[in-house]
C-alpha positions in Angstrom: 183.8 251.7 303.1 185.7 249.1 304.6 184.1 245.9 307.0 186.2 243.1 308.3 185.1 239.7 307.9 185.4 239.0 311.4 182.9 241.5 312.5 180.3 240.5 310.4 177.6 238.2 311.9 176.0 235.1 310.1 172.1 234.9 310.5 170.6 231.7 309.3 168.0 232.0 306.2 166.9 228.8 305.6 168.5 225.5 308.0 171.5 224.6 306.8 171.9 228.4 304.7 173.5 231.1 306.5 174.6 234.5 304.8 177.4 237.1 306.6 176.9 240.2 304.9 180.5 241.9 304.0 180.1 244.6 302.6 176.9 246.8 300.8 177.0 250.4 298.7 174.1 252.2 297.3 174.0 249.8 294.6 175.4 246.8 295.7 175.8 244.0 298.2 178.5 241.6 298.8 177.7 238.3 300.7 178.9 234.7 301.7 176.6 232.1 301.4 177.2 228.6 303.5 175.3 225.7 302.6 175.3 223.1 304.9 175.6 219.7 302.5 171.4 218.6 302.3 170.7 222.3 302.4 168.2 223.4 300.5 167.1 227.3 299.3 163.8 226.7 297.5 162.9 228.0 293.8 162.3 231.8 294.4 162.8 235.2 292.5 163.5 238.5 293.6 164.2 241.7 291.7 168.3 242.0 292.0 170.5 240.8 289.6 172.4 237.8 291.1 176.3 237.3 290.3 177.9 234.2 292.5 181.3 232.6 292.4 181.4 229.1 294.1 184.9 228.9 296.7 184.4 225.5 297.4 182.0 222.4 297.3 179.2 221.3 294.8 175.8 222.7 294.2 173.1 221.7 292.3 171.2 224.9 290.5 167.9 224.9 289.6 167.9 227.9 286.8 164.3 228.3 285.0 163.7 224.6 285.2 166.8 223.7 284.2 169.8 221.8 286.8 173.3 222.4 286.5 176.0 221.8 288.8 178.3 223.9 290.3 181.8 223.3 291.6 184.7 225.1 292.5 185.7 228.3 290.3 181.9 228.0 289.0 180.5 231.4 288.8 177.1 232.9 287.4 175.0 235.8 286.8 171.4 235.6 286.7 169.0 238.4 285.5 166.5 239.6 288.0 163.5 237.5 288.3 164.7 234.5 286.9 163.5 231.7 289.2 166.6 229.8 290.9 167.1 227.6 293.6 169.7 225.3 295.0 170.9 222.0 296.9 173.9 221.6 298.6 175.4 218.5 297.6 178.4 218.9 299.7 179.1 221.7 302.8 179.6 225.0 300.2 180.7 228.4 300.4 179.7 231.0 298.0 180.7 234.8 297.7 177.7 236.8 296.0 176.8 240.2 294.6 173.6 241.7 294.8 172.2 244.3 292.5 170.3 246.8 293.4 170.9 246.0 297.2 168.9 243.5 298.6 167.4 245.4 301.5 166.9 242.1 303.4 170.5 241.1 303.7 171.3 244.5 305.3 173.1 244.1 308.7 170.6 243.7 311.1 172.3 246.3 313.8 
């Protein structure tokens, strides 16, 4: 399956978060993240593994209480239910994978 990038429409999670969904199989989902800089995404946990790659600007992660900071090239994988969050300490794009799909970042049409 292919999608074009284009075609894809952002939907705002959180203010200053919104997430384009590019592509999804059975078992995975691929998404871009923006962060507005000041955005926050609150500690949380969900039952996907979480595999990121940072494409420009700086985050700071909150990874089972500890901080780290991302910049460009950064990448990560996180285990599912490992509570994470994030700040955006500059405007940031991320590309993402999802595993098993995350049913809520599904195209909404």
């Amino acid at each position: 399956m292919f999608n074009r990038y284009a075609g894809a429409d952002p939907r705002e999670l959180l203010p200053g978060v919104t997430l384009r969904t590019l592509a999804h199989g059975e078992r995975t989902l691929l998404a871009e993240v923006r962060l507005a800089r000041g955005a926050v995404i609150p500690e949380h946990r969900h039952p996907q593994e979480q595999t990121g790659y940072l494409v420009s600007g700086r985050l700071e992660f909150s990874v089972a209480g500890e901080s780290l900071i991302a910049e460009p090239g950064s990448s990560w994988s996180l285990p599912a239910d490992l509570p994470h969050g994030a700040s955006a300490l500059e405007d940031s794009v991320v590309v993402e994978v999802f595993s098993p799909v995350r049913d809520d970042y599904l195209p909404l049409h």
